[in-house]
C-alpha positions in Angstrom: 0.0 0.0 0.0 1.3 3.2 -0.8 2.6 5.5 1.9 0.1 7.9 2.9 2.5 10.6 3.4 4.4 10.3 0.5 1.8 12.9 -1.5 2.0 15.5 1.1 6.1 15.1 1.5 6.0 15.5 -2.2 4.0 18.7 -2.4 6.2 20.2 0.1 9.3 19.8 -2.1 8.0 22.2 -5.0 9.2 25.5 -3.9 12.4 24.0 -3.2 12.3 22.5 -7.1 11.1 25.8 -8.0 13.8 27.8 -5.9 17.1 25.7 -7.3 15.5 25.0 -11.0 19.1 26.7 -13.2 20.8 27.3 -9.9 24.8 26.2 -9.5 25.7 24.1 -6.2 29.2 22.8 -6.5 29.7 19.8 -4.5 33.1 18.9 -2.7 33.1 15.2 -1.9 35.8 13.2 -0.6 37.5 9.8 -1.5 35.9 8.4 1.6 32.9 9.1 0.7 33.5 7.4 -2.4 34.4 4.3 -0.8 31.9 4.1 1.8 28.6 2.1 1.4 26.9 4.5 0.5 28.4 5.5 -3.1 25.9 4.5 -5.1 23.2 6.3 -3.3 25.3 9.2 -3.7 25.4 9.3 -7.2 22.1 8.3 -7.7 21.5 12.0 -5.1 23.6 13.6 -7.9 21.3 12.3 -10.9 18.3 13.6 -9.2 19.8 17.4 -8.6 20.4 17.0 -12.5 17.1 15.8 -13.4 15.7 18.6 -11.6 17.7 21.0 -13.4 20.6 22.0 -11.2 24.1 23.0 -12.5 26.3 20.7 -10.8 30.2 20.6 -10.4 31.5 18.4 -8.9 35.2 18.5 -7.1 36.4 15.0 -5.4 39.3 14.7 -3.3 41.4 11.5 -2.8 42.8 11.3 0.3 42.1 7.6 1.5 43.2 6.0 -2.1 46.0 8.2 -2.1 47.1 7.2 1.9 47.0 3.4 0.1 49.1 4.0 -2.8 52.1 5.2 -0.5 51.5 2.3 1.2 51.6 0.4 -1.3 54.6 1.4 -2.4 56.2 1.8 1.0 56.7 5.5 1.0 55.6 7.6 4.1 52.8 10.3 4.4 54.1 14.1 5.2 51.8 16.6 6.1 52.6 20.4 6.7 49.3 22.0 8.5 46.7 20.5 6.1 48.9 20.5 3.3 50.5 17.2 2.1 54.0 17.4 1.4 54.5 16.3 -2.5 57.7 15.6 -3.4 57.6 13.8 -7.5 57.3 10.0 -6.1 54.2 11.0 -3.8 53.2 12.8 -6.8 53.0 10.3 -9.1 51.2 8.1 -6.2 48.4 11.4 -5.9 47.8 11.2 -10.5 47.1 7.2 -10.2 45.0 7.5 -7.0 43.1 10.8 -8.4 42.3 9.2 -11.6 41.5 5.8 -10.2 38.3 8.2 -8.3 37.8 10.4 -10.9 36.9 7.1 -13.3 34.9 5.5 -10.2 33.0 8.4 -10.0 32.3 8.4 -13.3 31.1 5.0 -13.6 28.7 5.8 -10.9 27.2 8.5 -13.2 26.9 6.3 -15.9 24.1 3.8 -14.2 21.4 3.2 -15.4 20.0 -0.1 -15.0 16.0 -0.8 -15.3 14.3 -0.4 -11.8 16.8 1.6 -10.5 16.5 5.7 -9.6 18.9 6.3 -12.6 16.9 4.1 -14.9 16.5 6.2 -18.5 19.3 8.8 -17.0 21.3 10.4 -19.5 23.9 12.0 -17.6 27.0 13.4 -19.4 30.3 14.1 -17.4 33.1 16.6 -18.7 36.3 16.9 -17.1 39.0 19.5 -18.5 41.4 22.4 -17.3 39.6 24.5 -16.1 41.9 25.0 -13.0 45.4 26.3 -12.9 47.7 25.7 -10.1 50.5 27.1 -8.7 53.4 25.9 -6.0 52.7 26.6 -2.5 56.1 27.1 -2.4 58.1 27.0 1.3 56.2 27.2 4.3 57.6 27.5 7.6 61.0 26.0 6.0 59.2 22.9 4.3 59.3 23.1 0.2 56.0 21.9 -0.1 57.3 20.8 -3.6 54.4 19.4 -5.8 51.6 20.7 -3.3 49.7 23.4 -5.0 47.0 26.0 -4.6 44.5 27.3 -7.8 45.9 29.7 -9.7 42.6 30.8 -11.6 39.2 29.1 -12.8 38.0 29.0 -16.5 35.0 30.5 -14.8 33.4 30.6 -18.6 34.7 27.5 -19.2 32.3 26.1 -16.9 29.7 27.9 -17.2 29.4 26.8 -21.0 29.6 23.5 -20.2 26.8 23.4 -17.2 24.9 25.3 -20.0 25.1 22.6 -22.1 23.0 20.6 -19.5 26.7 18.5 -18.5 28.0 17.8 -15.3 31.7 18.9 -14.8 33.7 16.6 -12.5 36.9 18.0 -11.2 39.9 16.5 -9.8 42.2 17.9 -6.7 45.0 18.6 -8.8 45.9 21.9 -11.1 48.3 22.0 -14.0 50.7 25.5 -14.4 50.8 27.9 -17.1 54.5 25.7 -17.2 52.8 22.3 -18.2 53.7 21.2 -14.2 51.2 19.2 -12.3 50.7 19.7 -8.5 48.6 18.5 -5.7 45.4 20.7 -4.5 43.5 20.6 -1.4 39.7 19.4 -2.5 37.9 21.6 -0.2 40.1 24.7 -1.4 39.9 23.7 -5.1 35.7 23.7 -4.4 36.2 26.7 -2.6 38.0 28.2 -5.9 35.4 26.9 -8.2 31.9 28.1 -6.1 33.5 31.8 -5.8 34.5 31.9 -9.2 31.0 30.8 -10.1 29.3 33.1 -7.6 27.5 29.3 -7.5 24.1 29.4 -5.4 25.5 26.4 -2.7 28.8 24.8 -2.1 27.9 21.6 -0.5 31.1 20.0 1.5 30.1 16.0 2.3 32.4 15.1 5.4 33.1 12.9 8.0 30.4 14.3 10.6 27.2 15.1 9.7 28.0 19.2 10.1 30.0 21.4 12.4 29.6 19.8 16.1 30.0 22.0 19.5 32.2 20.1 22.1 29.5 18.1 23.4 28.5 16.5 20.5 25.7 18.7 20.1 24.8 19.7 15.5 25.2 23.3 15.4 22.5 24.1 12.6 23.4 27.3 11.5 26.3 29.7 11.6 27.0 33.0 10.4 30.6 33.5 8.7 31.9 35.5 11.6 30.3 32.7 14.2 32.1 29.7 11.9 35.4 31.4 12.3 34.9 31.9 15.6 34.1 28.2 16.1 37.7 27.2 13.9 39.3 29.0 16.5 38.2 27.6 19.5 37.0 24.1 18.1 40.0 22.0 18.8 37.7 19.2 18.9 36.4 19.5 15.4 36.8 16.3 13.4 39.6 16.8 10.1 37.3 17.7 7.3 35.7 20.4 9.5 39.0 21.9 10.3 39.4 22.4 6.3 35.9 22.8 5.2 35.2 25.3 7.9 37.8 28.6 6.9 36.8 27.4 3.4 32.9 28.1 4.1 33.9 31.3 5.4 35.8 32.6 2.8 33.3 31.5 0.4 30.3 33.3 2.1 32.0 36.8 2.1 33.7 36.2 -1.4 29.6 36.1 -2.5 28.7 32.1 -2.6 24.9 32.5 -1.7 25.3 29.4 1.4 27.8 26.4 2.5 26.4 23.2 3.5 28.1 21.0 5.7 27.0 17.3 6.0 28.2 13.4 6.6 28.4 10.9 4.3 27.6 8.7 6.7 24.0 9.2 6.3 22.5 7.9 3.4 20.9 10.7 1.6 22.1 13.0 3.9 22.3 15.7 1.1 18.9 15.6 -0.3 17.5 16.3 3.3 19.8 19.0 3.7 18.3 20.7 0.6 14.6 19.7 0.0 13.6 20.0 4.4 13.5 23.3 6.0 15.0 21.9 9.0 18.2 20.3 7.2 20.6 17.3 8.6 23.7 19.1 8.3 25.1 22.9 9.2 24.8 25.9 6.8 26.7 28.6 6.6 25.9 31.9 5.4 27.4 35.2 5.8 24.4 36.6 7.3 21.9 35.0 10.1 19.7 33.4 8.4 16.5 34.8 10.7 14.9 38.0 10.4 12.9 40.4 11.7 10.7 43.0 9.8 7.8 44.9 9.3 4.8 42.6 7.4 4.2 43.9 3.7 0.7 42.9 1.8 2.0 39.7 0.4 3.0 38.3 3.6 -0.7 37.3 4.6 -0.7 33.8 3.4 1.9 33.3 5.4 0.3 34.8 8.1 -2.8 32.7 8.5 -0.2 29.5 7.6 0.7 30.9 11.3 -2.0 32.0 12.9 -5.2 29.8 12.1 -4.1 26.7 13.7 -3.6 28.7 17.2 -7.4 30.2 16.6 -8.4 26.3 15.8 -7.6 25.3 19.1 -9.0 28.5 21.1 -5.3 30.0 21.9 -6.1 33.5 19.6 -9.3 34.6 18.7 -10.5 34.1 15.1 -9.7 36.8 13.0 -11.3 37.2 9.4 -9.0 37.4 6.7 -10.6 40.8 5.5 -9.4 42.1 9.0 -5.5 40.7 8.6 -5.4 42.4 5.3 -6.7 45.7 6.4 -4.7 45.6 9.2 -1.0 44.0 8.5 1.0 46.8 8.7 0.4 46.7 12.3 2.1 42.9 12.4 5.7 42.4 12.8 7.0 39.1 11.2 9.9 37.2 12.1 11.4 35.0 9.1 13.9 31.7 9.1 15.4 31.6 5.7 12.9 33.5 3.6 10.2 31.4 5.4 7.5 33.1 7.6 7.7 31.4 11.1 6.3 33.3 13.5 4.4 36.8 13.7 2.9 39.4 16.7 1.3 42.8 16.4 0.7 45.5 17.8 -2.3 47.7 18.4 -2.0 51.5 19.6 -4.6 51.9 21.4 -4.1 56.0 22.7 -1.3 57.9 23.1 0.5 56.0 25.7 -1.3 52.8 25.7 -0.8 49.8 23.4 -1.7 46.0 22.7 0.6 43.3 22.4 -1.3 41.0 20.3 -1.2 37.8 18.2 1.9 36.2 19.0 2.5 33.4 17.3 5.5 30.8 16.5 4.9 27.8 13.9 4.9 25.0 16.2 8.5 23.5 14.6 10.3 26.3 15.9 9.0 27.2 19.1 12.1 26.0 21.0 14.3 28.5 18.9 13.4 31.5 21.3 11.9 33.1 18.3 8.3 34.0 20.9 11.0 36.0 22.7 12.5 38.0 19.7 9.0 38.7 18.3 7.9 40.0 21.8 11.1 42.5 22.1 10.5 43.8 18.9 6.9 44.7 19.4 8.1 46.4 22.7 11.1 48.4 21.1 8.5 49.5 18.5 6.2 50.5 21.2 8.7 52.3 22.8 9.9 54.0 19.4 5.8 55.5 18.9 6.1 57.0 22.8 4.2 53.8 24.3 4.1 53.4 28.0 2.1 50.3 29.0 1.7 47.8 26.7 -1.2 45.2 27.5 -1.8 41.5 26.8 -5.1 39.5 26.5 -4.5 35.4 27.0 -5.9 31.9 27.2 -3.5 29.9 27.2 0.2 31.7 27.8 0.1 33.8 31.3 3.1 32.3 33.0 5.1 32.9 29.3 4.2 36.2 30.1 4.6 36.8 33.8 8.1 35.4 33.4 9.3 38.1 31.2 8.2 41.1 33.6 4.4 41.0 32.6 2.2 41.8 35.8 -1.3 40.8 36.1 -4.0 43.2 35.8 -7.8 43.6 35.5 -10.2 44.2 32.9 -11.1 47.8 34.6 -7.3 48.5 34.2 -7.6 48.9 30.2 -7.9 51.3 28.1 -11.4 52.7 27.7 -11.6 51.5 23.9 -10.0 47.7 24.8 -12.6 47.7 27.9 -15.8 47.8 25.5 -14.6 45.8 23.3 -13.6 43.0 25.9 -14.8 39.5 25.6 -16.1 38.3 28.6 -17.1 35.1 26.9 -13.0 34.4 26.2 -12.6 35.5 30.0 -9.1 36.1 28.8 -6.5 37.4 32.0 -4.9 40.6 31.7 -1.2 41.6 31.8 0.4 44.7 31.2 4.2 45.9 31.2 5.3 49.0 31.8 8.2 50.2 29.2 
């Protein structure tokens, strides 16, 4: 039988279809990723971002494979900071591990067996220069030798080819202008790419399943400042985070629109970053992603998304539509990545008196503190129009109140205008503040 919530789950992907429909995400993923169980999933993640209509680059690193081919040929791993130290043998060990992925990965994009997600997939994968390198050089006294940084993106390049519908796959290494061949850091070389691009998302697929705080504990979003902040003082952050982290910061102020962080250890741990509103993994964007501001005309769909299931259950009183639209520029909304989540308003009620009135948080965010934010901003916009007391009418939330300096009052304590128009059938308490 089919699953009764697939329809609805469905119907709330379209705006997200509609959102990244000709949008470019460049995708960082590493060699462990490509080795792990979960592989196959990931490119069939990757055919459905295409078939969807998503320009997609693609930069894989190569670490693992490459740890086993000095192994193999009993030669020893140097690292300098995060840089590997490439001298020509562990060079030549980096081209035969790199191109051993890059082919995987391609093979992956090339399924399409009947009964399968990529059945009737037409996927075409281009590779090409369209990164120079250049030496690191000497670091600290260590000739980093074959261990590179980019030079420059064919930005064009690219962009002709994702126009052509193809998905470009790109290796962690960089040739010079001189015909030289050096070693690049993937989350740097994806770092390169997405600012070059000015790409929509740069999506890093790592060991954890985003940026963790010491306790273990997913930190959902960060600002750029707050991720650098976190680098600094996160000497528990797992490897990739330690690189993918500076790299997510210099890519939000260099103008990619967000970094995603998430684990490959999840199977389709990218798809429910993108297509849910809550995420798996950690974005970062150079901006907080919440925001408060005044409600405009077009916000009142979102506004009754809010507002009619707390009037369903006798929390707010029922207020007609007509009524929102005549009166939203009196709401304040509060918004979580473009999405209206909770709203309040306020009604002046005389020239020092004022109501605090239909505060309301969608009920998946309610923990977030966003009640709180909503309830400051109607007070500092009280206080901005001269306000002295500002009242509250509730059912339901009177202890919310009292414990944010609300003090109980009675109904003869209102305003003339609120007293008449009280509803004794509600028998709602009274609380006012004074500002």
């Amino acid at each position: 039988m089919p699953d009764p919530n697939f329809v609805a789950w469905f119907r709330s992907v379209a705006p997200y279809i509609n959102s990244f429909r000709g949008k470019t995400f460049v995708i960082a993923v590493g060699g462990k990723a490509i080795s792990g169980p979960f592989a196959k999933t990931f490119a069939y993640d990757i055919n459905l971002l295409a078939s969807l209509g998503i320009r997609l680059v693609l930069v894989h690193g190569a670490r693992p494979q490459i740890e086993e081919e000095l192994i193999d040929r009993g030669l020893t791993s140097k690292f300098h900071g995060n840089y590997r130290v490439t001298d020509a043998a562990t060079l030549d060990c980096v081209l035969h591990a790199v191109g051993s992925v890059y082919i995987e990965i391609e093979a992956l994009l090339s399924q399409g067996l009947p009964n399968t997600p990529m059945a009737g997939s037409t996927i075409r994968v281009v590779g090409g220069n369209f990164m120079t390198a250049r030496p690191l050089g000497v670091i600290d006294g260590v000739d980093m030798q074959y261990a590179g940084m980019v030079r420059k993106v064919d930005a064009e390049g690219i962009r002709a080819q994702l126009g052509l519908g193809n998905i470009v796959l790109l290796s962690c290494q960089g040739a010079s202008p001189s015909g030289e061949i050096f070693n690049l850091a993937m989350e740097e070389a994806a770092e390169a790419v997405a600012t070059a691009l000015r790409a929509d998302k740069l999506i890093y697929i790592g060991d954890t399943a985003g940026a963790l705080e010491e306790d273990g504990t997913l930190v959902e979003e960060l600002t750029a400042d707050a991720a650098e902040q976190l680098v600094k003082r996160g000497e528990w952050l797992s490897n990739d985070l330690k690189r993918f982290l500076p790299c997510s910061v210099r890519a939000c102020r260099a103008g990619v629109g967000r970094v995603h962080l998430v684990g490959y250890a999840e199977d389709g741990s990218m798809i429910l970053e993108l297509f849910t509103h809550d995420g798996v993994g950690t974005i970062v964007t150079r901006d907080s992603l919440d925001r408060l501001r005044d409600a405009r005309p077009d916000d009142i769909a979102g506004l009754l998304g809010i507002i009619e299931p707390l009037e369903l259950d006798g929390t707010l009183v029922p207020r007609p539509r007509e009524r929102i639209e005549q009166e939203v520029s009196q709401f304040t909304v509060l918004e979580h990545d473009n999405v209206i989540v909770g709203c309040a308003a306020l009604y002046i009620m005389d020239a020092e008196n004022a109501e605090l009135a239909c505060l309301a948080v969608d009920s998946d965010h309610r923990e977030w503190g966003y009640g709180e934010r909503l309830m400051q901003a109607i007070e500092a916009r009280a206080r901005a129009n001269g306000i002295r007391r500002l009242y509250v009418l509730t059912t339901r939330t009177s202890h919310w109140f009292i414990e944010r300096g609300y003090k109980p009052a009675a109904v003869e304590d209102l305003p003339d205008r609120k007293r008449e128009m009280y509803n004794y059938q509600r028998n709602s308490k009274v609380f006012v503040k004074t500002l």
